[in-house]
Wavefront OBJ file of the C-alpha trace (Angstrom):
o trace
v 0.000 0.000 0.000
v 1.160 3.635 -0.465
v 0.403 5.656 2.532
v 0.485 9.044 1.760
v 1.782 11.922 4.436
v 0.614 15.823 3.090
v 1.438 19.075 4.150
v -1.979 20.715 4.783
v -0.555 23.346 8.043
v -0.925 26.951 8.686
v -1.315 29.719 11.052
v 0.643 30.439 14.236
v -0.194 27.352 15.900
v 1.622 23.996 14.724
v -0.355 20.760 13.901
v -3.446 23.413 14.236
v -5.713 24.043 10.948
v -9.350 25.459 11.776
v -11.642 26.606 8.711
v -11.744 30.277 7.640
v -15.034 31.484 8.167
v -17.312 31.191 5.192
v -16.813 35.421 4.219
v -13.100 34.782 4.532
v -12.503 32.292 2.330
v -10.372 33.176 -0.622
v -9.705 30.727 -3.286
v -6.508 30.809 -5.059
v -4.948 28.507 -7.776
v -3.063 26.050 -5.643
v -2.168 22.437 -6.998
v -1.221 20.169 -3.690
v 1.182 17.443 -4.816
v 0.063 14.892 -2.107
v -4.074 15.401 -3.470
v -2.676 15.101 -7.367
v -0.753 12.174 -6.675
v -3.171 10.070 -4.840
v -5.679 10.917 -8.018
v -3.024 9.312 -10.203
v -2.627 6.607 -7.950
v -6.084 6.057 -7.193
v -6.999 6.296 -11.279
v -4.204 3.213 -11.718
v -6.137 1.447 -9.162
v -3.836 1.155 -6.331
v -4.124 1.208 -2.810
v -3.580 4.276 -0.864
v -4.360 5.939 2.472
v -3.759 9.249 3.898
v -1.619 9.833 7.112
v -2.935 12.839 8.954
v -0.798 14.887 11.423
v -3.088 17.842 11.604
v -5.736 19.173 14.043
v -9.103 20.022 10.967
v -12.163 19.494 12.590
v -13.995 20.459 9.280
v -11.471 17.950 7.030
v -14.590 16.282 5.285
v -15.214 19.518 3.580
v -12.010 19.977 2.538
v -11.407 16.399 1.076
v -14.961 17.255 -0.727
v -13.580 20.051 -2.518
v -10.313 18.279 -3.613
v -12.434 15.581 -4.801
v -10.903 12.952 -2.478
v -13.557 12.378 0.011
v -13.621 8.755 -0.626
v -9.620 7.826 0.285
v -9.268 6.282 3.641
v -7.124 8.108 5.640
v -5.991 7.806 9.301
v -5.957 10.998 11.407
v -4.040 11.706 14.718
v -6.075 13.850 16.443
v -9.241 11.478 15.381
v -6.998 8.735 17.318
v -6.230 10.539 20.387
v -10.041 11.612 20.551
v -11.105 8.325 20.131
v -13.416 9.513 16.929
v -14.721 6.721 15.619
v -17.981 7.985 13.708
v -17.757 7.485 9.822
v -21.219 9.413 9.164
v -22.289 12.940 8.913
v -25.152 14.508 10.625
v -26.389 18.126 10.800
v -25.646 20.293 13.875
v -28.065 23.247 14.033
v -27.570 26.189 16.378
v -31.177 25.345 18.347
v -29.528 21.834 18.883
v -27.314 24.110 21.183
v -28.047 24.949 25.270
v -29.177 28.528 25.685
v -29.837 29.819 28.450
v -33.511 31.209 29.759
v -34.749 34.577 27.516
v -31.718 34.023 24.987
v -32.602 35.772 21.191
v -31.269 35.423 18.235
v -29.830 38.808 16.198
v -28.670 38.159 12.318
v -26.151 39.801 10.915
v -24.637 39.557 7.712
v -21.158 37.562 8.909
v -22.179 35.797 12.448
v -25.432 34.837 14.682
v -25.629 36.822 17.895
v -26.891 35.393 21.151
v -28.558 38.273 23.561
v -30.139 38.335 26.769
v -31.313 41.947 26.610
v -29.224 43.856 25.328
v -26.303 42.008 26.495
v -24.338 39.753 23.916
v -23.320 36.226 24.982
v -22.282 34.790 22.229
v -21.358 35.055 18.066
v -22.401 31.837 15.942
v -19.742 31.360 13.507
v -20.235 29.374 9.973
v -18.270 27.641 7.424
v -17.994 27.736 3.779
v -20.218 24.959 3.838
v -22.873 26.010 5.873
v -21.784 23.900 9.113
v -21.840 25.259 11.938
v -18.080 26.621 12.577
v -17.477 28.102 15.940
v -19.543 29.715 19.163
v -18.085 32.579 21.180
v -18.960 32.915 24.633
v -18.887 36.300 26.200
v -19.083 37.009 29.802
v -19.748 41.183 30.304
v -18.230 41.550 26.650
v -15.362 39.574 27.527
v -14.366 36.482 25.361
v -14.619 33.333 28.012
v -14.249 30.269 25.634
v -15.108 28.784 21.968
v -16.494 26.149 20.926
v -15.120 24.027 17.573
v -17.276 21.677 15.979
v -16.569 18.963 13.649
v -18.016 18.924 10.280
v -19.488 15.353 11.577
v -21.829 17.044 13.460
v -20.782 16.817 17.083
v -18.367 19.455 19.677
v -14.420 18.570 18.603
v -12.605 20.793 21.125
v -13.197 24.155 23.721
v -11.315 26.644 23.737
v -10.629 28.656 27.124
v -9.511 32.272 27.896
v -8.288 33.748 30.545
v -7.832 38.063 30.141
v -8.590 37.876 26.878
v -5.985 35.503 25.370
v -5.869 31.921 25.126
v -5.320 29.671 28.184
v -5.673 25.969 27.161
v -7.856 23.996 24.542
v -10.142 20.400 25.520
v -10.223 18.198 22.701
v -12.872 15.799 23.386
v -14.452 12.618 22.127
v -17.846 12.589 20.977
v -19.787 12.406 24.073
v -18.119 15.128 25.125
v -15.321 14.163 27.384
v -12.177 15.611 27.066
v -8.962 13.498 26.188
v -6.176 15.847 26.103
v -5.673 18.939 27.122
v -3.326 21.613 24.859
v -1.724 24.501 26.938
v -1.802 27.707 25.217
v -0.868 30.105 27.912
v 3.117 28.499 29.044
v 5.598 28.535 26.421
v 6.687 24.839 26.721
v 3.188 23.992 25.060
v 2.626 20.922 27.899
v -0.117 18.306 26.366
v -1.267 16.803 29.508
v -3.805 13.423 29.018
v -7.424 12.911 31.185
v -6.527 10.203 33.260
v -9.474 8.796 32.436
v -9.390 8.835 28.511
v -10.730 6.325 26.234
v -7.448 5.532 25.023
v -4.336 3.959 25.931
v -1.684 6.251 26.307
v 2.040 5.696 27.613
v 2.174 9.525 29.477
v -0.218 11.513 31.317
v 1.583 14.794 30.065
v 4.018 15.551 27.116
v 6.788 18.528 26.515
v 4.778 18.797 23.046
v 2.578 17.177 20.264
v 5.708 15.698 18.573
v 6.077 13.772 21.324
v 2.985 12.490 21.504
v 2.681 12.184 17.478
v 5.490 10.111 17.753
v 3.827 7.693 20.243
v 0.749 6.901 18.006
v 2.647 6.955 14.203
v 4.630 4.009 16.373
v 1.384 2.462 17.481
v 0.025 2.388 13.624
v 2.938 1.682 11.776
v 3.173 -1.619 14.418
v -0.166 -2.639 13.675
v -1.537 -1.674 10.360
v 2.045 -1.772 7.841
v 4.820 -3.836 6.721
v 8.073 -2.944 5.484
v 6.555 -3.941 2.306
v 4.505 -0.562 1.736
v 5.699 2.785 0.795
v 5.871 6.351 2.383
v 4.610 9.636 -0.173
v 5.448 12.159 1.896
v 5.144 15.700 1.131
v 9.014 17.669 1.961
v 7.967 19.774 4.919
v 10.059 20.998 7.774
v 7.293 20.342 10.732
v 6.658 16.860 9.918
v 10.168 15.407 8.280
v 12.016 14.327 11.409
v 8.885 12.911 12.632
v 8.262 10.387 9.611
v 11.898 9.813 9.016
v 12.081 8.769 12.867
v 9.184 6.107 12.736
v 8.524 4.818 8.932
v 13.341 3.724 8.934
v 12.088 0.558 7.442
v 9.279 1.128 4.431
v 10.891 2.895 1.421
v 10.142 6.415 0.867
v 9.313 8.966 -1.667
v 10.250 12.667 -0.863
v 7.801 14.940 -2.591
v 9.521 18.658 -3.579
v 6.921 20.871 -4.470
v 7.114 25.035 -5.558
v 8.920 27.069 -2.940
v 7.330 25.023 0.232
v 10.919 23.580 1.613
v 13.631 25.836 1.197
v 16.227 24.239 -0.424
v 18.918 26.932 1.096
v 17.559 27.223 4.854
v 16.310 23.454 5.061
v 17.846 22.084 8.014
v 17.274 18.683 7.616
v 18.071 18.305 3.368
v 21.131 15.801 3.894
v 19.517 13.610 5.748
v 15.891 13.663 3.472
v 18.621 12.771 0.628
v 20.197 9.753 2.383
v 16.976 8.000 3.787
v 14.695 9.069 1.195
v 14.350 6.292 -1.745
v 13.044 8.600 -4.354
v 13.215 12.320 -4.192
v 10.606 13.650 -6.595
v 10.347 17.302 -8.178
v 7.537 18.529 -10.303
v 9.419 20.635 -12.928
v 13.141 20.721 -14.565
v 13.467 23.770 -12.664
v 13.092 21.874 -9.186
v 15.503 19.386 -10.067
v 17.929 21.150 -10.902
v 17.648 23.221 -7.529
v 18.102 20.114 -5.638
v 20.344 18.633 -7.494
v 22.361 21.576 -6.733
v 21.827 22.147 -3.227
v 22.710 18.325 -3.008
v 25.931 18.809 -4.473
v 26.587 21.479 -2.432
v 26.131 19.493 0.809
v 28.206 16.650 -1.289
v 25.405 14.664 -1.008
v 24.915 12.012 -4.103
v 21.785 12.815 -6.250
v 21.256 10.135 -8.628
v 18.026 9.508 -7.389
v 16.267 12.496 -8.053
v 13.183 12.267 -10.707
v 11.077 14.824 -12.320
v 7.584 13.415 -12.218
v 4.548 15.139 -13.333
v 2.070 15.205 -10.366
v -1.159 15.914 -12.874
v -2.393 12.757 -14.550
v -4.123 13.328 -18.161
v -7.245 11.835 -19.180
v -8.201 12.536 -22.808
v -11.154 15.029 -22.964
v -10.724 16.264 -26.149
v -12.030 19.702 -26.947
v -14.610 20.665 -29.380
v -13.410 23.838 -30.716
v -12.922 22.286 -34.407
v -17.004 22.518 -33.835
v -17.116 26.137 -33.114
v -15.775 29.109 -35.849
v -14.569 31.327 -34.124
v -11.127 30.703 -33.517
v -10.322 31.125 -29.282
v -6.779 32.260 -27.984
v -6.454 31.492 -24.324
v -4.228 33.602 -22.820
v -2.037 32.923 -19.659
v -0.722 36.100 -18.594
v 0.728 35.343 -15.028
v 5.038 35.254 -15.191
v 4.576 38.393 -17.821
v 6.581 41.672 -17.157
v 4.318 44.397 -17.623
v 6.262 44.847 -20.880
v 6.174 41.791 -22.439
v 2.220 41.795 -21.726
v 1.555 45.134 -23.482
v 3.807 43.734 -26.537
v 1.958 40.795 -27.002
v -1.641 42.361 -26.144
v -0.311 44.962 -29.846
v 0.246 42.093 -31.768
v -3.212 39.887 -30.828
v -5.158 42.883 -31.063
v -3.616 43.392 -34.684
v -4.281 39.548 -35.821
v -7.832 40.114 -34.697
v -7.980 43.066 -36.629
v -6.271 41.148 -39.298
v -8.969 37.975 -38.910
v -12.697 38.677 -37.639
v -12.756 35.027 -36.378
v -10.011 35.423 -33.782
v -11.040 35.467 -30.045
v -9.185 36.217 -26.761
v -9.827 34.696 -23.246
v -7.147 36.930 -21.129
v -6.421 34.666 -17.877
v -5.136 34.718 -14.401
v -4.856 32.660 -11.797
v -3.751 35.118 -9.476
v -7.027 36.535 -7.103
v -5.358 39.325 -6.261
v -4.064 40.898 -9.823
v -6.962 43.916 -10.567
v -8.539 42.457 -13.898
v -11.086 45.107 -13.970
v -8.057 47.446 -14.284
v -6.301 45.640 -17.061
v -10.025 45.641 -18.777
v -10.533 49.386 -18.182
v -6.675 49.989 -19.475
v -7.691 48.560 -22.617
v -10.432 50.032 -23.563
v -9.139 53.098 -23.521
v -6.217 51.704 -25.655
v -8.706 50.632 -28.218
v -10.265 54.034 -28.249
v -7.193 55.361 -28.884
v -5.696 52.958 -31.445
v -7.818 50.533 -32.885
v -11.178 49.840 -34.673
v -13.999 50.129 -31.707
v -16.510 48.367 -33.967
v -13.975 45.308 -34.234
v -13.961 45.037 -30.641
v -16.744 46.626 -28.376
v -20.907 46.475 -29.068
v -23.496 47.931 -27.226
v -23.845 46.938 -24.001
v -27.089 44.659 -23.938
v -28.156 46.154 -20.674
v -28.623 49.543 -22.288
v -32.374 50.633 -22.245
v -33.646 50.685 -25.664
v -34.246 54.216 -25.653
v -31.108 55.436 -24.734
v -29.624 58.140 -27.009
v -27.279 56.998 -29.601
v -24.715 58.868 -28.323
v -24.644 57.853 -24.929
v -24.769 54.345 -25.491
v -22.873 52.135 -23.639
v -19.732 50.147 -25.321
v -18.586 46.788 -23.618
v -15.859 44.468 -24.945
v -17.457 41.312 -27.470
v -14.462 39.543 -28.521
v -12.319 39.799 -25.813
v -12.964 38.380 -21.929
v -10.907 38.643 -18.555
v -11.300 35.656 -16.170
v -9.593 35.036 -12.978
v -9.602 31.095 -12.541
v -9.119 29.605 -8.958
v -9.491 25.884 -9.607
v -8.884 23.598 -12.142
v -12.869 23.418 -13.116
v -12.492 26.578 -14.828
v -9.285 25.951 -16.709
v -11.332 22.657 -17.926
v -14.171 24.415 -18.407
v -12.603 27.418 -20.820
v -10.319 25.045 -22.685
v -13.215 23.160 -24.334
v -13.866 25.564 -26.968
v -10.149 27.137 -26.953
v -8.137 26.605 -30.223
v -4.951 27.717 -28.929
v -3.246 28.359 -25.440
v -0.905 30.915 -25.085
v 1.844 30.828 -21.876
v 5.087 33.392 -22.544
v 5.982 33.561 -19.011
v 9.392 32.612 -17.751
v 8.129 29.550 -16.504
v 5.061 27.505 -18.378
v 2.358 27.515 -15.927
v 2.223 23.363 -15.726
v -1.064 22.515 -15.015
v -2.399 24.596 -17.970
v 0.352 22.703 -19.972
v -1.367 19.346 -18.618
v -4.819 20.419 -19.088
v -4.041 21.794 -22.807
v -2.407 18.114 -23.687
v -5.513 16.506 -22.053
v -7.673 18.753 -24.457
v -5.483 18.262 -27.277
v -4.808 22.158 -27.524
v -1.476 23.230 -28.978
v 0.464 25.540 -26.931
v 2.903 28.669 -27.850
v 5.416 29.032 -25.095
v 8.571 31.238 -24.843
v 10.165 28.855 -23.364
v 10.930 25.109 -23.492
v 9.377 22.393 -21.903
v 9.712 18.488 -21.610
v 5.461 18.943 -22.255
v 5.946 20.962 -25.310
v 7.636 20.096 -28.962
v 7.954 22.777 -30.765
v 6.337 22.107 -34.313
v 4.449 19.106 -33.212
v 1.992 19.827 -30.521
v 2.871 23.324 -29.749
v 4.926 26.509 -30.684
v 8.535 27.781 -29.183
v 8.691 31.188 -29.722
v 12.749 33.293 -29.532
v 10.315 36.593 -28.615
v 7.442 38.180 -28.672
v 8.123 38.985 -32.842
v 7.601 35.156 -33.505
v 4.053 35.534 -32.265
v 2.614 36.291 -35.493
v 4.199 33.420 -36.773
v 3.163 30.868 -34.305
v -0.617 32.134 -34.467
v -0.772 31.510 -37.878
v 0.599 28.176 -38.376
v -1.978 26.608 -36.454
v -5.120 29.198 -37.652
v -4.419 29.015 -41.622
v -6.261 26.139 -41.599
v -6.416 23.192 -40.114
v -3.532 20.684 -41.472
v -1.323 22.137 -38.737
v -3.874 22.123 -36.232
v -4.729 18.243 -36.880
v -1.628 17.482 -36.661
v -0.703 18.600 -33.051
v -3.577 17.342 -32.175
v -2.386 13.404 -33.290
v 0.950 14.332 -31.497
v -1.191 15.647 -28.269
v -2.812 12.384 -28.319
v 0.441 10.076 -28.629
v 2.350 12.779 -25.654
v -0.627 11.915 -23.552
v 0.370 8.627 -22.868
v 3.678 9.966 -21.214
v 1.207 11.398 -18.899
v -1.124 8.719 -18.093
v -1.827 7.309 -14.164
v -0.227 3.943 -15.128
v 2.900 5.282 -16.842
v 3.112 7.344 -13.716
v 2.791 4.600 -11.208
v 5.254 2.718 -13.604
v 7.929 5.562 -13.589
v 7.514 5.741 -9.198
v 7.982 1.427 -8.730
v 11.291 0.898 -11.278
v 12.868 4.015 -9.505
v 11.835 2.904 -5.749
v 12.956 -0.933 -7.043
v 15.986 0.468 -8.754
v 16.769 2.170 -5.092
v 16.385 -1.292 -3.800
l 1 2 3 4 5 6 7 8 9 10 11 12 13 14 15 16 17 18 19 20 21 22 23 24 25 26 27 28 29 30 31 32 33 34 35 36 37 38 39 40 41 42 43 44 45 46 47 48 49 50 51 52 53 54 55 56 57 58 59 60 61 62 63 64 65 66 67 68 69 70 71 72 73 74 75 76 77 78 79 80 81 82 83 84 85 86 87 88 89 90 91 92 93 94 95 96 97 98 99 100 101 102 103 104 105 106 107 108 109 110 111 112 113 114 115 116 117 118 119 120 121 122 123 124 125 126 127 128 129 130 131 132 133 134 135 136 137 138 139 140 141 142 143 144 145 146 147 148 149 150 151 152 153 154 155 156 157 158 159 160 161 162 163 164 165 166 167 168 169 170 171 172 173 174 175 176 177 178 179 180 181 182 183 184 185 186 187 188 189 190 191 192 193 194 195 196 197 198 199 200 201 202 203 204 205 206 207 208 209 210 211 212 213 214 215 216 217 218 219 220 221 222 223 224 225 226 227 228 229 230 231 232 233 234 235 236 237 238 239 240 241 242 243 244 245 246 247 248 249 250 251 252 253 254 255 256 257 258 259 260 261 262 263 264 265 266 267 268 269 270 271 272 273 274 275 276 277 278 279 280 281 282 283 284 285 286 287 288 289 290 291 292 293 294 295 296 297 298 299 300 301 302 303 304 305 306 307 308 309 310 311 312 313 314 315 316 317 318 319 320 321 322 323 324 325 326 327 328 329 330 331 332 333 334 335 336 337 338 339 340 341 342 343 344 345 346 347 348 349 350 351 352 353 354 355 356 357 358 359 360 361 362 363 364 365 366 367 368 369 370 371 372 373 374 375 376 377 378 379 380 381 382 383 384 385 386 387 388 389 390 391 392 393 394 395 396 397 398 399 400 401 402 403 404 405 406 407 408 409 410 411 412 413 414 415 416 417 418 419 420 421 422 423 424 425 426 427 428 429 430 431 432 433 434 435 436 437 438 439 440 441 442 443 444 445 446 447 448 449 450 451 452 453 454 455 456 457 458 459 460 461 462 463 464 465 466 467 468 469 470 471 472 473 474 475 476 477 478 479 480 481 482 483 484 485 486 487 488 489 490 491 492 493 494 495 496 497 498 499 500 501 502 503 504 505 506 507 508 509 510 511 512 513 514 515 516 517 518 519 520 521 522 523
């Protein structure tokens, strides 16, 4: 079996991960390598589970959303709570105790709780409608929270003492509490009810590692052999931990983006020498490690560059649609490189009334409305309006001619969070377009998947320049690059058969058969 180990921390506290609530949630465009591998691996039909170190009382919802719901997993605080329900039921805030003459005041972020005038408490919900948190107030002074589980039952309270954080219960499901977190000393003592459900060897512990320790022990003596493998995700708060326990199953080091610092990792010699396989997702990875490896005169001839995205053909249908769709990628651009290429697009749709343009980032925070607004008043200025902009279909009909409003008709922003949307768009693209420094890789996935040529600026192992895509020297090539694949379709056909035949490279099985030859090669 591989038992995979994922990274999914944040905020100040470690091995603590609570749900924003449901107004704060932003979504950005984040690929985790640990959820894209186990979709590979669970597409080739092999056996996984997940190894949870994290406290995420609302983790169903989250496994929902990556699509991964169904993988077993094991959890540690689940074990030291002695969770054992599997089903979901719905918590509502009357299920709650109030007290005598209590009313309930919405607002547009949180439930308030009033006797009087006096406020005793703020309901709190998630992104997916559970109920989140409830803050007590005692004369408008925070006394405790409490956490539910997206199960539909109290996880853990949280105590105050002056305003600040004195020590959190995390209890089973009746209620009881089975350890006890101290938030207010700075040796963070986890102390055990003497009376918990489960066995544990302490009644208090310096910290959770200790304690994490203890039960990855437990599990790895009962439920694995030295047969199965370790996917962990590279992350400094968990490394030592797994390297400690799983010395005898072979192991697969996951480097992904900037989340272990290959410079200020402390512990990168020792990842190199127990770790089977290390695997990076791009050229650009590997060659960082292999680097930093060399540095530390550390051996790295078993470092592999391994796509974490898995293709499945869904073939687009833009050869059924006439106009002819550019999708553009514009995150990794200099400002100057994007105005350069935006010229030469807007002149080939001048050029050909067919052409299209989906501008795209994945970036929430980049102002799209601004870029929109900037060109408009470049195509005022420069261009053919009528080429470009209509009347805006939510002008009244009897508006005067010359006040009617213009908005753009062949030419859309987006800002895509999730890989639905880049799906979604690419059906009816014809061509993608990437020029940053780096090709953004799961667009380059997605666009093989769809059998979408690409124009990059820059090479790729995903991208062969005259077969199913376009390597341009600058910005002056674009012309050229457009063309080939929009005079007709010859061209176009014909990166789509090599899409087709590159897609197998990318498959779940050739994957799965890349990861086993490399961990038996190891062997």
């Amino acid at each position: 079996m591989f038992y995979f180990v994922p990274s999914w921390y944040q905020g100040n506290r470690k091995w603590y991960m609570e749900a924003p609530l449901w107004f704060r949630v932003i979504e950005n465009m984040t690929f985790d390598d640990a959820v894209n591998q186990l979709k590979t691996f669970q597409a080739a039909g092999e056996e996984t589970m997940m190894l949870l170190l994290g406290y995420q009382p609302h983790l169903r919802y989250f496994l929902h959303r990556q699509d991964i719901l169904s993988t077993p997993y094991w959890s540690f605080f689940d074990e030291i709570q002695n969770i054992q329900s599997k089903n979901t039921k719905v918590l509502q805030v009357t299920d709650l105790t109030w007290p005598q003459g209590a009313r309930f005041v919405y607002t547009p972020f949180a439930l308030l709780v009033k006797i009087g005038d006096e406020r005793i408490a703020e309901v709190h919900f998630a992104e997916s409608g559970n109920l989140l948190k409830v803050e007590y107030f005692k004369e408008n002074e925070v006394t405790y929270h409490y956490l539910f589980d997206d199960r539909g039952f109290l996880s853990s309270i949280l105590y105050f003492s002056d305003g600040q954080p004195s020590h959190q219960d995390y209890l089973n499901e009746n209620g009881v509490w089975q350890v006890r977190e101290h938030l207010a000393e700075a040796s963070n003592l986890i102390t055990v009810n003497p009376r918990a459900d489960q066995e544990f060897f302490q009644l208090a512990y310096e910290s959770w590692d200790d304690l994490i320790l203890e039960k990855l022990f437990f599990f790895k003596r009962l439920r694995m052999t030295e047969h199965d493998y370790l996917v962990m995700a590279v992350h400094e708060q968990h490394n030592r931990l797994l390297l400690d326990v799983f010395e005898q199953q072979k192991k697969v080091l996951s480097f992904s983006g900037d989340r272990y610092s290959l410079q200020e990792g402390s512990d990168l010699k020792r990842l190199a020498q127990e770790g089977d396989v290390l695997v990076v997702d791009s050229e650009k990875n590997k060659l960082a490690l292999e680097y930093s490896l060399a540095q530390l005169g550390t051996p790295a001839h078993h470092v592999s560059k391994v796509t974490p995205f898995d293709t499945r053909l869904r073939l687009g249908r833009s050869q059924t649609v006439k106009e002819l769709i550019i999708y553009w990628q514009i995150d990794g651009a200099s400002r100057e490189d994007y105005l350069q290429t935006l010229h030469v697009l807007l002149q080939l749709m001048e050029e050909n009334p067919l052409i299209e343009l989906d501008i795209v980032s994945y970036e929430r925070a980049r102002n799209m409305k601004a870029l929109e607004s900037e060109l408009i008043a470049l195509l005022q200025e420069k261009y053919t309006l009528a080429r470009f902009m209509k009347v805006s279909e939510e002008a009244g009909e009897n508006q005067l001619e010359e006040d009617q409003e213009m908005t753009l008709s062949s030419i859309r922003f987006h800002t895509f969070t999730n890989e639905n949307q880049i799906i979604r768009q690419l059906d009816t693209t014809r061509l993608v377009l990437d020029l940053g420094q780096v090709p953004h890789l799961y667009t380059q996935i997605a666009s093989i998947s769809a059998g979408i040529p690409q124009v990059n600026s820059q090479a790729s192992e995903y991208v062969t320049h005259g077969e199913n895509g376009w390597i341009v020297m600058g910005i002056k090539d674009l012309t050229e690059a457009v063309a080939y694949y929009f005079d007709g379709l010859t061209n176009w056909n014909r990166s789509l058969v090599s899409t087709v035949q590159k897609m197998g490279d990318y498959t779940s099985g050739r994957i799965i058969d890349q990861w086993k030859e490399l961990l038996e090669n190891k062997g």
